[in-house]
N, C-alpha and C positions, 0 to 999 in steps of 0.2 A: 619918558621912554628910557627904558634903561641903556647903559653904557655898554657892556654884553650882553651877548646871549645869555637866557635865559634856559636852560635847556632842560632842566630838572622841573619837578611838583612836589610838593611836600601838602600833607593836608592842616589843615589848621582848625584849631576848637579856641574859640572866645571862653575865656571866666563871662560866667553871668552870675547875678545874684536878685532872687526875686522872693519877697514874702519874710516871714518869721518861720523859725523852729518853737519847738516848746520850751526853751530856754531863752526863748527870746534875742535869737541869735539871726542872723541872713544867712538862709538859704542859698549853698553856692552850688553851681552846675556848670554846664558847658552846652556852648551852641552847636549845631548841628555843624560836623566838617564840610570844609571848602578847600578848594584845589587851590594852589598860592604858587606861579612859577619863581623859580631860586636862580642864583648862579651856581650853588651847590654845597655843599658843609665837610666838615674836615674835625678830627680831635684837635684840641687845644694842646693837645697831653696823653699823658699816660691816665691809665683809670688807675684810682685812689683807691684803696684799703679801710673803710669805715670801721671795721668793729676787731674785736677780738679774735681771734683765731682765723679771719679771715673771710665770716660770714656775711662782709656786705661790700658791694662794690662801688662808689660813684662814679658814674660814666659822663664825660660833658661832649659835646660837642658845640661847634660853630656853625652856623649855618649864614651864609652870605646874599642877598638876595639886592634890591633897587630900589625895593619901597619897608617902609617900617611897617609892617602887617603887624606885630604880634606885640604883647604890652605881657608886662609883671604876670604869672599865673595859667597863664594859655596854655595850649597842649600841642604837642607841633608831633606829626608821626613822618619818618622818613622813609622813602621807600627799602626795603628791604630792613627791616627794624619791627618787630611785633609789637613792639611795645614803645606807648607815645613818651616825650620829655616834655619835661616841665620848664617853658619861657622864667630865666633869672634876669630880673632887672631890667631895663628898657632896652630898647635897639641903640648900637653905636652907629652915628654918624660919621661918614670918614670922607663928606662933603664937601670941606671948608679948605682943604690942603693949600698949599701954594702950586701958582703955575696952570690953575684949573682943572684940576684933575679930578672927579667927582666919582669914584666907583662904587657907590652905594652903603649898604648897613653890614651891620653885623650884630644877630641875634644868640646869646647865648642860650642853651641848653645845659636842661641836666636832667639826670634820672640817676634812683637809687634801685640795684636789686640786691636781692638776699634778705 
């Protein structure tokens, strides 16, 4: 049971990987989205400046939720967001604190546009 409310939905896409390419490579795709309730997500930060003259932007976000849903690769879309982010790295754990305090994960996000 989560520690808060839950009041948000974010949809979520699995990495899958099934078969060979002609190069003899795995075939990567994504599973069909699922509604995933959240505590809610927030920037980390400022968005980042990738290229030259300004033609690319990294945007990351947090997204905070009770259970670890999303692994390395997955596709996470937020509501009001057209465009899904890419799961970096594993869920944090923020479990273990002292004094019992367990309020859940934190999943980073990123997405590149330009």
């Amino acid at each position: 049971m989560a520690a808060f409310p839950e009041r948000w939905a974010v949809s979520h896409e699995a990495r899958t990987t099934g078969g060979l390419d002609e190069m003899n490579m795995p075939v990567e795709g994504f599973s069909s989205p699922v509604s995933v309730p959240v505590y809610g997500w927030g920037p980390p930060g400022a968005d980042e400046i990738i290229r030259p003259l300004e033609t690319g932007v990294k945007r990351d976000l947090d997204l905070y939720c009770a259970t670890p849903f999303a692994e390395h690769g997955d596709r996470v879309t937020v509501p009001g967001e057209r465009l899904p982010f890419k799961v970096e790295g594993y869920p944090e754990d923020y479990n273990h604190g002292p004094f019992g305090f367990a309020p859940g994960y934190r999943i980073n996000l990123v997405r590149v546009e330009g």
